[in-house]
TIBAFI-786175 format. One record per residue (C-alpha): residue in one letter; x, y, z. Coordinates in steps of 0.02 Angstrom, whole numbers, plus 50000, padded with zeros to 5 digits. Each point is the difference from the previous one (the first is absolute). Example, Ala and Ser with C-alpha at 12.3 -4.5 7.8 and 13.67 -1.06 7.14 Angstrom:
// TIBAFI-786175
A506154977550390;S500695017249967;
END
This chain:
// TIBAFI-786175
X508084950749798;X499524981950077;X498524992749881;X498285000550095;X499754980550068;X498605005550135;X498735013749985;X498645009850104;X498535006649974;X498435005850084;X499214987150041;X501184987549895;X501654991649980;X501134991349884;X501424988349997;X501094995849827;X500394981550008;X501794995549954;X499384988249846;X499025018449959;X498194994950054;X499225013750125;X499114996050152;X498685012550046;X499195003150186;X498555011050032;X498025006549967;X500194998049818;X498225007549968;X500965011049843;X500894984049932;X501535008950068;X500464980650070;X499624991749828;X501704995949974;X500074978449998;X500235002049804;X501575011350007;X501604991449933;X501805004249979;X499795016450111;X501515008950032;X499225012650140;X498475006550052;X499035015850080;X498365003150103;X499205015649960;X498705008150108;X500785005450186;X498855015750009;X498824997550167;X498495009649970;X498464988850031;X499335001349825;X501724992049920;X500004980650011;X500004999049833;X501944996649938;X500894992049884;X501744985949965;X501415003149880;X501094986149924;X501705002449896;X500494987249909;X501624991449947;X499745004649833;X500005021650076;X497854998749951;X498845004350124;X498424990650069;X498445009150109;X498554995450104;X498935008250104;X498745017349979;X500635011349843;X498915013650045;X501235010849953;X501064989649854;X501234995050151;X499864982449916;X500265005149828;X501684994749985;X500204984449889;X500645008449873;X501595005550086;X501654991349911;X501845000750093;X499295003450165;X501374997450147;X498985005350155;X498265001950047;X499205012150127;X498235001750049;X499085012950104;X498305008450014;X499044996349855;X501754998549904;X501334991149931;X501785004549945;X501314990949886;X501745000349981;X500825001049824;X501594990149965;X500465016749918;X499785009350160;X498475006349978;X498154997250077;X498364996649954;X498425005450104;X498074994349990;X498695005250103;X499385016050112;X500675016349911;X499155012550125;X501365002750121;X501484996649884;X500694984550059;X500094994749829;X500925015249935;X501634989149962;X500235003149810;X501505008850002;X500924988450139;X501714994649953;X501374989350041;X498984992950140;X500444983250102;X498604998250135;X498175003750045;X498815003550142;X498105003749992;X499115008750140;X498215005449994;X499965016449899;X502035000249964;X501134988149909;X502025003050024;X501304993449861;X501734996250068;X501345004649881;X501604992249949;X501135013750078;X499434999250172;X498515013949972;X498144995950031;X498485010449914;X498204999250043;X498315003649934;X498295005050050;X499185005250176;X501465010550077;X498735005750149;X500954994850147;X501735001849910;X499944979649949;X500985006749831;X501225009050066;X501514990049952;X501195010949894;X501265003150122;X500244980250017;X501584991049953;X500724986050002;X498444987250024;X499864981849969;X498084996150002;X498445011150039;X498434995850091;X498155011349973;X498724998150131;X498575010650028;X500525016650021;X501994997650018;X501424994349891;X501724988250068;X501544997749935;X501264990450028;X501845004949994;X501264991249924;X500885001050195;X498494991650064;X499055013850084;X498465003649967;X499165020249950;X498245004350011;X498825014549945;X498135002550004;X498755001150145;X500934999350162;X498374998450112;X499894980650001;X501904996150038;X500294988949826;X501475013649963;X500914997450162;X501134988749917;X501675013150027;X500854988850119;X499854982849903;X501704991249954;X500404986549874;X498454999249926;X500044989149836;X498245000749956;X498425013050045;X498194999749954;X498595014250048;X498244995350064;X498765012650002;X500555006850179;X501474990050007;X501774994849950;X500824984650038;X501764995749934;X501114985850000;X501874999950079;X501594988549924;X499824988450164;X498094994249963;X499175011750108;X498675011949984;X499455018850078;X498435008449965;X499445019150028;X498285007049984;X498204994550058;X499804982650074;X498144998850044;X499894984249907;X501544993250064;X500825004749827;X501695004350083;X500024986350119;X501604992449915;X501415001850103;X499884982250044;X500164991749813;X501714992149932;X500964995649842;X498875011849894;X500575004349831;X498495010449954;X498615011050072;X498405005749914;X498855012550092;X498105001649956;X498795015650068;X499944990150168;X500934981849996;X501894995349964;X500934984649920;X501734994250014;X500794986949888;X501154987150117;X501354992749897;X499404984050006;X498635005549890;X498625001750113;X499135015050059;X499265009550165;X498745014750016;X499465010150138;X498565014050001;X498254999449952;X499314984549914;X498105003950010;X500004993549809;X501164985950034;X501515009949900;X501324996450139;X499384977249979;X501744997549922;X500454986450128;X500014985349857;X501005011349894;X501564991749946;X501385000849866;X499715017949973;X501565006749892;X501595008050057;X500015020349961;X501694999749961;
END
């Protein structure tokens, strides 16, 4: 899996500097964008992309070079109680939760336990996360994928997958990414975020709330789901290396270093124009 450089929230985004700083955009009124402190960050993850009116609370996640892991933002539900983690690898964060990956393989949850998004204890040999709203998925080293949580539109059902490179958790559906370069989807087919079947030499894919956006080996990008906000409108971007999706904005990382958004930016989450130096995923 590519380490997180650019991340989307709600109402928030983040960008991971290449001397491991982190740029934050965004309302901020959690301290989700209180982030000017952070040093020698090795990736980072926006939690939050759930759109009911009464969430704009949200929270930031920070893993450093050392594998400990750094929070800010609303811990109503622990989501930020993580700074005791040790060997962390990856970080994931989603609706009033965070994830970790173990060097050993292994992950470590805090935050919401109603709908069992955090019920990753028993995980193993896994190489990749994703956090959605009420699921989290765990890609493992053979290929296989697993998921936990809120299985109501079929978001978890994953088993039969094989052979996947990187997964992606939006709101009610789950990506993957073979290791071919197509692109699977389950979940809630009503908004159009799964229609992703006929995608090609995709390198990179992140889920929105209602959409998914990936990234293909020439620099391009396609998008599939729910545009109102103009969150899809990315066909025209070039030379991206990475994509982020929010509930209703996108990012792309251009190789120079620099970054683009389209979609909603009623909290000034997609004011990433002075951006710059932002650090390769690769």
């Amino acid at each position: 899996m590519r380490s997180t450089v650019i991340a989307a929230g709600r109402r928030h985004s983040l960008g991971l500097r290449a001397d491991g700083a982190v740029v934050a955009a965004g309302q901020g009124t959690s301290d989700e964008c209180r982030v000017e402190d952070w040093a020698r960050m090795v990736a980072v993850a926006a939690g939050n992309v759930h759109t009911a009116p009464n969430t704009g609370r949200s929270h930031s996640v920070g893993l450093r070079a050392d594998g400990t892991v750094t929070a800010t933002g609303w811990n109503g539900d622990g989501q930020c109680d993580v700074t005791s983690w040790r060997d962390v690898t990856q970080v994931a964060a989603g609706w009033r939760r965070t994830l970790g990956l173990v060097a050993d393989g292994t992950v470590r949850a805090a935050g919401r336990v109603r709908e069992g998004a955090c019920d990753v204890g028993r995980w193993r040999e896994i190489v990749g996360l994703a956090c959605g709203d009420w699921h989290s998925v765990g890609l493992g080293a053979d290929g296989t994928v697993v998921a936990a949580g809120n299985d109501r539109r079929g978001q978890c059902a994953v088993g039969p997958w094989r052979d996947i490179a990187a997964v992606a958790a939006g709101y009610l559906h789950t990506v993957g990414l073979t290791t071919d370069g197509r692109v699977l989807a389950v979940g809630d087919p009503s908004t159009g975020a799964c229609d992703v079947g006929a995608w090609s030499d995709v390198v990179a894919v992140a889920a929105g709330s209602y959409h998914t956006v990936g990234v293909t080996a020439a620099g391009r990008v396609v998008a599939a789901g729910n545009g109102d906000h103009g969150q899809c409108d990315v066909t025209d971007w070039r030379e991206i290396v990475a994509v982020a999706a929010g509930s209703t904005h996108t990012l792309g990382l251009r190789a120079d270093g620099t970054v683009v958004a389209a979609g909603n930016n009623e909290h000034g989450q997609c004011d990433v124009t002075g951006w710059t130096a932002i650090r390769s995923p690769l």
